[in-house]
C-alpha positions in Angstrom: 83.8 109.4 129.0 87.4 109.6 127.1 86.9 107.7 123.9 90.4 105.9 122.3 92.0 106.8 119.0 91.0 103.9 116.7 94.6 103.6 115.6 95.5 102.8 119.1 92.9 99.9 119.6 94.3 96.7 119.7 94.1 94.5 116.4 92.9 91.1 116.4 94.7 88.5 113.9 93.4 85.5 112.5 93.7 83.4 115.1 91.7 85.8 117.9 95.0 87.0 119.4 94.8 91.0 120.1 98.1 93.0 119.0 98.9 95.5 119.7 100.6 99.3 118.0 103.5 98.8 116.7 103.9 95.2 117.3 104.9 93.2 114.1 101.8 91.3 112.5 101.6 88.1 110.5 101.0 88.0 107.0 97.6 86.7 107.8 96.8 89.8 109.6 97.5 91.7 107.1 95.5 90.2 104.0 92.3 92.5 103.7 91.0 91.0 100.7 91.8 87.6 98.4 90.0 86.8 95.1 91.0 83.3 93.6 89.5 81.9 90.2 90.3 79.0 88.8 90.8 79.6 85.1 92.2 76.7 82.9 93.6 75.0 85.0 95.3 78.0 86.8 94.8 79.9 90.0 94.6 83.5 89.1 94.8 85.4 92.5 93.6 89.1 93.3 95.7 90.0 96.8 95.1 93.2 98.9 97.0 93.9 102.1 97.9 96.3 104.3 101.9 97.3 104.3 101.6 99.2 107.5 103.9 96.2 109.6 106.4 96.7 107.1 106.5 100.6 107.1 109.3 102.4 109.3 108.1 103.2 112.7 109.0 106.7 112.4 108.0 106.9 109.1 105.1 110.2 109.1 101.4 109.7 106.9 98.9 107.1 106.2 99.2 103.3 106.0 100.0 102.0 102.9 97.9 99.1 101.3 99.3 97.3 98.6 96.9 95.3 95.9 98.5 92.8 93.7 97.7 90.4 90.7 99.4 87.1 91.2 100.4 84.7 88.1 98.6 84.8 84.9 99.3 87.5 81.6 98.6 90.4 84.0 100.7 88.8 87.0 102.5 91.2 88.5 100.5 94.2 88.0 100.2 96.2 91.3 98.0 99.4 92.8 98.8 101.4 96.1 96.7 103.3 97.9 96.5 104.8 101.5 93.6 104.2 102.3 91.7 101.1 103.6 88.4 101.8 101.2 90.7 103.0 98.1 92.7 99.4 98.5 89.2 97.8 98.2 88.2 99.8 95.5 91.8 98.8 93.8 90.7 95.4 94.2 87.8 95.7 92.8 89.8 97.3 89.5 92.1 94.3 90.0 89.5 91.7 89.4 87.7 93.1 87.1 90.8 93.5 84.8 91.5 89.8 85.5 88.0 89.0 84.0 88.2 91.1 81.2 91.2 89.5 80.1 90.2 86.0 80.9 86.9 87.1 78.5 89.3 88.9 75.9 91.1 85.4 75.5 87.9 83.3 75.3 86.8 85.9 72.7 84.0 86.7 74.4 
């Protein structure tokens, strides 16, 4: 039995739909990960998401994923990595750099 390349096998988005190689995605199909806290009256938001829709085509290597603090003192900061896990595990950094600087200003 021939087995199919993973990175052929059609994608499912959000909303069920299957895509398929190549094929442009939403930006809700390419979120992996979203950490929100509500801190002061701010959202302080943790983003992770694959750049692979927005990569050339032709363009040769691994899928970029992109992981990004949004708003607060470390809004802004972003980590790249290639690989799905390594983009968790940059999440993972992410947050836990947004909760040590939420603790740093409480003095904790």
């Amino acid at each position: 039995m021939q087995r199919r390349n993973d990175s052929e096998a059609p994608a499912s988005g959000a909303d069920g739909e299957e895509t398929q190689p190549g094929e442009e995605r939403s930006a809700e199909q390419r979120v992996m990960a979203v950490t929100a806290i509500d801190y002061r009256g701010r959202v302080l938001t943790v983003v992770s998401r694959s750049d692979a829709a927005r990569r050339d085509a032709q363009a040769a290597g691994p899928a970029s994923f992109t992981t990004i603090i949004l708003s607060g003192p470390l809004g802004q900061l972003t980590w790249t990595a290639e690989t799905w896990r390594e983009s968790l595990r940059n999440h993972e950094t992410a947050v836990s750099k947004l909760i040590r600087s939420m603790t740093a200003e409480l003095g904790v």
